[in-house]
Each structure stands twice: as structure tokens, then as C-alpha cells.
C-alpha positions as CSV (number, residue, x, y, z in Angstrom):
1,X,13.6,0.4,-30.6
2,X,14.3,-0.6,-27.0
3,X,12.3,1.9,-24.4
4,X,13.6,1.8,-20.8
5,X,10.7,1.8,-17.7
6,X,11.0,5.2,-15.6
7,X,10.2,3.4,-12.4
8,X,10.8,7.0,-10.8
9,X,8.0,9.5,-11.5
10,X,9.6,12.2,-9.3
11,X,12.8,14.1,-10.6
12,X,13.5,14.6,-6.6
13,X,11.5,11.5,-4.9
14,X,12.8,12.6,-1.3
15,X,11.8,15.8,-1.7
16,X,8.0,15.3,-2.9
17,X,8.3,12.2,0.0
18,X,8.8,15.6,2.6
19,X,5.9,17.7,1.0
20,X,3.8,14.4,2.7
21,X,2.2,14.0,5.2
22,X,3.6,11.3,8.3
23,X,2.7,7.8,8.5
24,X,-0.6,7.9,10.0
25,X,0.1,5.3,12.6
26,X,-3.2,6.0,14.5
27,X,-4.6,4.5,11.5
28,X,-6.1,0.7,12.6
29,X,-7.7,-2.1,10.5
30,X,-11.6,-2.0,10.6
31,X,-14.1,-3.0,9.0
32,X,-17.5,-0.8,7.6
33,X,-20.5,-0.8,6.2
34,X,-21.0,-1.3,2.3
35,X,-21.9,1.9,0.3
36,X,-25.1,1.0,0.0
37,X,-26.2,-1.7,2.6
38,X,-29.9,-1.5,1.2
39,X,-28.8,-2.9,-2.3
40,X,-31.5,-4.8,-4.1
41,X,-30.8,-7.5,-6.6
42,X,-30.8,-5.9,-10.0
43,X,-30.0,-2.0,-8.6
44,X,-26.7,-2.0,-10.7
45,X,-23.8,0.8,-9.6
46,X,-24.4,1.8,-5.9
47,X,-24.3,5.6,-5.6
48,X,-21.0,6.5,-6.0
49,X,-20.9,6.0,-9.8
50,X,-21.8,9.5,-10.6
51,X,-24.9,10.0,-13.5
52,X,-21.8,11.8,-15.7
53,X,-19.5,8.5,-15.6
54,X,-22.5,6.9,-17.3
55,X,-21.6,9.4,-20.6
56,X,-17.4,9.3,-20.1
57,X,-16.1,7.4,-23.0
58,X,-13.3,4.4,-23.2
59,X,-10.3,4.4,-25.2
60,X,-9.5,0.6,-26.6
61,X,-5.6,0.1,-26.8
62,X,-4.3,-2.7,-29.1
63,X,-1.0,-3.2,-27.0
64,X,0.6,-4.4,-30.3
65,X,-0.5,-1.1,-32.2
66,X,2.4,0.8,-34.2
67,X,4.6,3.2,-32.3
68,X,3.6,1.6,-29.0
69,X,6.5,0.9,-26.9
70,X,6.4,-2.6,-24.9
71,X,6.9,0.1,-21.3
72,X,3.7,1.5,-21.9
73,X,1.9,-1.9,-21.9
74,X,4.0,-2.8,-18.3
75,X,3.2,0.7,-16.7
76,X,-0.3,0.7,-17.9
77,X,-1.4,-2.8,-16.0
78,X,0.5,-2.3,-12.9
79,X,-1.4,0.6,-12.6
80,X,-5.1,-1.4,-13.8
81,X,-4.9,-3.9,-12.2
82,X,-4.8,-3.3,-8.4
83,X,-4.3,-3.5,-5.8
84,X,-2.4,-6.8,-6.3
85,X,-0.8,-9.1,-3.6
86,X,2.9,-9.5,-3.2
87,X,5.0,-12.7,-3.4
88,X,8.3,-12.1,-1.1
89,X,10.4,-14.8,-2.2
90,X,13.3,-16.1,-0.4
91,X,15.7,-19.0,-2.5
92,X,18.4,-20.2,-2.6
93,X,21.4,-21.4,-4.7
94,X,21.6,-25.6,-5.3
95,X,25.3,-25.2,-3.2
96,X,23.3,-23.5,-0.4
97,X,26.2,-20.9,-0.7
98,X,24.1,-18.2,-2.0
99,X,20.8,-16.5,-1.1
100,X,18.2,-14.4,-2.8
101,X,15.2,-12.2,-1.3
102,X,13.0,-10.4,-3.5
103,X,9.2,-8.8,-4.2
104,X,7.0,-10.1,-7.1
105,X,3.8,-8.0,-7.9
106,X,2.8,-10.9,-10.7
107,X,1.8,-13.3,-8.2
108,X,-1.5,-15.0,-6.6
109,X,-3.1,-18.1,-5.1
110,X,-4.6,-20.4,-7.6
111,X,-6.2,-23.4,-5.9
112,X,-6.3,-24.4,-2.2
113,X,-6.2,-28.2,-3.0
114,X,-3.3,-28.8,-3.5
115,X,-2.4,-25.3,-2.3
116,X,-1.3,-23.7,-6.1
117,X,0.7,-20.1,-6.3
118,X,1.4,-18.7,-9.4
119,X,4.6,-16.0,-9.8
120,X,5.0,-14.3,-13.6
121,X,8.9,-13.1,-14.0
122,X,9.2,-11.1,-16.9
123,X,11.9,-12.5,-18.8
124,X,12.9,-16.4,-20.5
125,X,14.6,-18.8,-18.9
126,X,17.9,-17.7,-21.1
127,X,18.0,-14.5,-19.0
128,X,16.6,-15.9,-16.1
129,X,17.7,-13.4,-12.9
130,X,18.7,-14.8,-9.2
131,X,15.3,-16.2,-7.9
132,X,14.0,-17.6,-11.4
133,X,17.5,-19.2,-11.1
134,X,17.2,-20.3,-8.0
135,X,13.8,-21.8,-8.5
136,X,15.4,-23.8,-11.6
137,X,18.3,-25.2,-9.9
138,X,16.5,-26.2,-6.8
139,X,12.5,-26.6,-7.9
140,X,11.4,-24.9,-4.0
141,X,11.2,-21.9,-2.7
142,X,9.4,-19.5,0.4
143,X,6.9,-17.3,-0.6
144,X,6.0,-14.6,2.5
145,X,3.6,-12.0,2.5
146,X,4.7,-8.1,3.1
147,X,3.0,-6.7,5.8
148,X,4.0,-2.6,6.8
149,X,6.4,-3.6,10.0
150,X,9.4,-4.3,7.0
151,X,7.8,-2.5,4.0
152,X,11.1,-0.3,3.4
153,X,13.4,-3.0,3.9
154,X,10.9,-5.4,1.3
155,X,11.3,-2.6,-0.8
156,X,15.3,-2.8,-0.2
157,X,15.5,-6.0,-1.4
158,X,14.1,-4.8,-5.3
159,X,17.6,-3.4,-5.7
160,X,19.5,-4.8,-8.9
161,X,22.5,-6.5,-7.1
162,X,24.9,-9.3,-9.3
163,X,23.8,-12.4,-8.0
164,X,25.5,-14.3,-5.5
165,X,24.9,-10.4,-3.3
166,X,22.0,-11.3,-0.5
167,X,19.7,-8.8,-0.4
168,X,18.7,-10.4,3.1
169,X,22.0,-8.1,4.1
170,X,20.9,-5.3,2.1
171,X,17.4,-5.4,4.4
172,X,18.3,-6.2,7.6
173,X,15.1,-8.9,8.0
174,X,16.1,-12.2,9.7
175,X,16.2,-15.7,8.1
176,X,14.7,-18.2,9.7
177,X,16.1,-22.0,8.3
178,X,13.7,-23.4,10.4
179,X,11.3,-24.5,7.0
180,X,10.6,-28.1,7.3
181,X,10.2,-29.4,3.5
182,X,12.7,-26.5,2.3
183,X,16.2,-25.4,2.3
184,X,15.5,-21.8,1.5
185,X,14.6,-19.5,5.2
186,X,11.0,-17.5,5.9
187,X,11.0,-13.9,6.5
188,X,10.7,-14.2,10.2
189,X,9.3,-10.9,10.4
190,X,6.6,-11.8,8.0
191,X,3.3,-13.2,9.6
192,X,2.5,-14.9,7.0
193,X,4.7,-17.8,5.0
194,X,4.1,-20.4,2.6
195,X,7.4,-23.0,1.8
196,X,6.5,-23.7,-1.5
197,X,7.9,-26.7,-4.3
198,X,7.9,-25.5,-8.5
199,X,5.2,-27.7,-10.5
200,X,6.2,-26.5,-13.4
201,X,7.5,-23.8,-15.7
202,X,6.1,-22.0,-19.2
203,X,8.0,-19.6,-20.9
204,X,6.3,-17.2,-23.5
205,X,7.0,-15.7,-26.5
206,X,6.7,-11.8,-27.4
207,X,4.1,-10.9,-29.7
208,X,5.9,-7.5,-30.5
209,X,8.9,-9.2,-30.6
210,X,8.8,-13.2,-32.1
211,X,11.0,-14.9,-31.1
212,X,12.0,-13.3,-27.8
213,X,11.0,-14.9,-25.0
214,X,9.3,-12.3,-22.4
215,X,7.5,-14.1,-19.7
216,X,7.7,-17.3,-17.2
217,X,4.7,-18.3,-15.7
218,X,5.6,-20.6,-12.5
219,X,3.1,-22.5,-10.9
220,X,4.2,-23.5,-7.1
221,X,2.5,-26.2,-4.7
222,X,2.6,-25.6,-0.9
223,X,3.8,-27.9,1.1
224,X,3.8,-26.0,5.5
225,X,2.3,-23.1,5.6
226,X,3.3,-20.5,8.7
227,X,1.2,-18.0,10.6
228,X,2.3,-16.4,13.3
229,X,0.3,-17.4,16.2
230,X,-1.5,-13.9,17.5
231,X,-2.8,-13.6,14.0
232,X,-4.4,-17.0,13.5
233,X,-7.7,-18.1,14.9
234,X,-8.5,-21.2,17.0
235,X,-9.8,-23.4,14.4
236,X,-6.9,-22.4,12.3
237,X,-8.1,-21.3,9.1
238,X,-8.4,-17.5,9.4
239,X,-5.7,-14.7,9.4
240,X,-6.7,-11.4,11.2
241,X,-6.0,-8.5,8.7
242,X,-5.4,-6.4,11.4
243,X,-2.1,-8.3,12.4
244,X,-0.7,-9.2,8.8
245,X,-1.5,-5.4,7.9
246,X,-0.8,-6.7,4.5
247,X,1.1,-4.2,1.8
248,X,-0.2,-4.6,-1.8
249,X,1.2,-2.8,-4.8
250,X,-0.3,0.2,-7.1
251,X,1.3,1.4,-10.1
252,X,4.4,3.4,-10.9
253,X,6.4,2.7,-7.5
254,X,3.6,3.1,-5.4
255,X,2.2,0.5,-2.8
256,X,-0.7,0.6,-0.6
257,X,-2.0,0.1,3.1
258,X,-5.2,-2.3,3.6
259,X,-6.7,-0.3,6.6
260,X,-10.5,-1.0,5.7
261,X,-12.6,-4.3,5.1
262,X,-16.5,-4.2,4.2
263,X,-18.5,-7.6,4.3
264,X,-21.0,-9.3,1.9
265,X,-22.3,-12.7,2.0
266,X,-22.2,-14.6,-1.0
267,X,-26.3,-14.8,-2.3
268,X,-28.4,-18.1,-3.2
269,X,-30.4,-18.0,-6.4
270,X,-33.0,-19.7,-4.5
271,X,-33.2,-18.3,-0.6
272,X,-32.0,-14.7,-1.7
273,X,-32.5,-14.4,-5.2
274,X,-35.9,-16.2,-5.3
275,X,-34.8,-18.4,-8.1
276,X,-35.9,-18.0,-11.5
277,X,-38.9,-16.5,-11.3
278,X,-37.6,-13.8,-9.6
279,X,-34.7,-13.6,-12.2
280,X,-37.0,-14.0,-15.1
281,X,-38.5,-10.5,-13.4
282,X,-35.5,-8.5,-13.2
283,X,-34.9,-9.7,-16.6
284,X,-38.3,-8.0,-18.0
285,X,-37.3,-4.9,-15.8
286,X,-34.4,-4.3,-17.5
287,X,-35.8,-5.0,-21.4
288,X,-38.4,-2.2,-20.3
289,X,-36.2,0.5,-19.0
């Protein structure tokens, strides 16, 4: 049996939204200190992982176990797996005549050489929707990132309009043709853009359902990538947080600020760690205790 997905949690969204309070926009990108900046190689959890977490059990889920609806599997990793980085994708038709703007939560940067994104749509190729479409016909595509300036009217552009409707009309946010490998526009609100060209495609199959194709994995190159110039360092290889103010998604219908950044350097086994001696050490520790 088919189960919908309740995107909605709230029987009256805008009335829990008024029980809220304001945007805090006093609130300003920094950057702290770790929880514990005295952390030793081989001291485990930092203090915030309370002595009774130690003794709180795990439930394993077989997403394929009898009764369990495909939804819960959906709702369940959204809401895991976070925060996760948003692919704002602008496309359009082969004709050029029609154009589509919309959010994908599956999404990441793979490799940096070539520059490799991947997008997950879940559904086949069969019942591909206006992007996935798009991306077939034409094999490019602009993928921005959501930062809060235009987070309601990125949020806008999730509506389920027939294709052919431009959901750059239902937001309001500006296309800019001015993409130099693509025909699709940027977001020229967005900071941050990437005009992008499909490598390839793989469809997958349901395992509850065989058969039924579920899932498209699309891997895209970049070919010009855009920063907007107050936000980009002089050597040209660094975005400042503080003026993408990047939006990432939860679960359920939430999304989620990046207001705070804490710094670690990445350790040598040899300067930091003190090679294997040192590791051999930690190793007998932890066989004692």
C-alpha cells in the first residue's frame, strides 16, 4: 500500500510560526573555541557526551522490514543525516522556451578535479519531473547555493507547478543569462554559483518494490564557477561564511542557519601523533581500561 509523506508536521503551521520567536538578525557568523580545546589523542567523547548516553540503547531498523512504509525510510534520513547542503538548480527546456528553479537536499561536491557534484532525484527517468527533464534534454545545468537573503523565496520555488510554469516567477529572484558555458541563468542573488554539465546518469531500482525505479543519481562536472566578489578572498580560493550565510536543510520541513564555525587542524601521525610508538601506546591504554 502506497503511504503519502506529511511534509507538514503542524495542523496550523502559521500559527505555531507566531508562537516564535523573530528572526534574530543581530545574530552574526563567528567562529569559537572547540568544546574541549585541551583534547589529547586517545580522550574519546569531549564532555558533552553525558556518562548516561554511554548506557542509552540503539534500535537497528531493517528499512525493508514488514509493515514499514517506504515514508518512514524518507523522513527518517532527512532527519539523520544533517545538516545537509542544498543544490538550487536552475534549467532549462532544449527550446529555451521554458524554465525551471528548484531546491535539492540530496546533493554534494564529490571531487575538486574535475569539479564533480552529485544530485539524487527520487524518482526514474520514466517519471522524471521538470529539472531531471531538463537535465536530460539539455545535459547542463546551474547549481547555486541558498544563502538566508532569499531563503522564503528558495523555499517558493519547492511548489508542485505543471511544468512549463517558472517558478523563477513564483520567487521573485532574478536570472542572470550571463553563464558562459551554459544556457540555463544563476541565481543572481545567490553568492555562490557553479554552471555545471551532466556526466552521467544511474537510475535505481526499489528493493521494496522490484521493478520500480526509485532513484537517479546524477553526477555533474563544473565548468565557471561564480562568487560574488565581497565574499571571496584575494588568492581566490576561499568563501567567507559570513557573506554566503549558507541555509542547509534538517528534517521534516525544517532548515537551518550556519551562525557558528569552530577550527581544528588536521593532525600528522608523526609531528602530532608521535608515530607508532605513540599509537602502539594508546593502543595498550585502551586494552587495559
Amino acid at each position: 500500500m502506497a503511504h503519502s509523506i506529511n511534509r507538514n508536521p503542524h495542523p496550523d503551521f502559521k500559527k505555531v510560526e507566531t508562537s516564535r520567536p523573530d528572526w534574530d538578525e543581530a545574530t552574526r557568523f563567528r567562529y569559537t573555541k572547540t568544546v574541549d580545546p585541551a583534547w589529547k589523542f586517545g580522550d574519546g567523547a569531549n564532555r558533552l557526551q553525558g556518562a548516561e548516553d554511554g548506557h542509552r540503547k540503539h534500535i537497528a531498523i531493517d528499512p525493508y522490514e514488514d509493515g514499514r512504509p517506504g515514508a518512514f525510510n524518507y523522513k527518517l534520513l532527512i532527519s539523520g543525516i544533517v545538516p545537509r547542503p542544498i543544490a538550487f538548480i536552475s534549467t532549462r527546456s532544449a527550446d529555451g522556451r521554458t524554465t525551471n528553479l528548484a531546491p535539492f537536499s540530496y546533493f554534494n561536491v564529490l571531487n575538486h578535479d574535475p569539479p564533480l557534484f552529485a544530485v539524487g532525484f527520487a524518482c526514474g527517468l520514466a517519471d522524471a519531473k521538470d529539472t531531471l527533464r531538463n537535465v536530460v534534454d539539455t545535459r547542463e545545468a546551474v547549481i547555486n547555493i541558498i544563502g538566508e537573503p532569499f531563503l522564503e523565496a528558495a523555499n517558493a520555488a519547492s511548489v508542485d507547478a505543471p511544468y512549463g510554469a517558472s517558478e523563477w516567477d513564483v520567487s521573485g529572484l532574478t536570472p542572470d543569462y550571463a553563464c558562459e558555458t551554459v544556457r540555463c541563468a544563476r541565481v543572481k542573488e545567490a553568492v555562490f554559483s557553479v554552471e555545471v554539465k551532466l556526466d552521467m546518469l544511474k537510475e535505481y531500482e526499489s528493493r521494496a518494490t522490484p521493478g520500480k525505479t526509485t532513484g537517479t543519481l546524477a553526477v555533474f562536472e563544473g565548468t565557471r564557477i561564480w562568487v560574488r566578489e565581497d565574499a571571496l578572498n584575494e588568492q581566490r580560493n576561499l568563501v567567507d561564511p559570513a557573506v554566503l550565510r549558507p541555509i542547509s536543510r534538517l528534517g521534516g520541513i525544517a532548515y537551518a542557519r550556519t551562525t557558528e564555525a569552530m577550527e581544528l587542524t588536521r593532525p600528522k601521525f608523526q609531528d602530532d601523533l608521535g608515530g607508532q610508538e605513540a599509537l602502539d601506546k594508546l593502543k595498550k591504554n585502551r586494552q587495559t581500561n
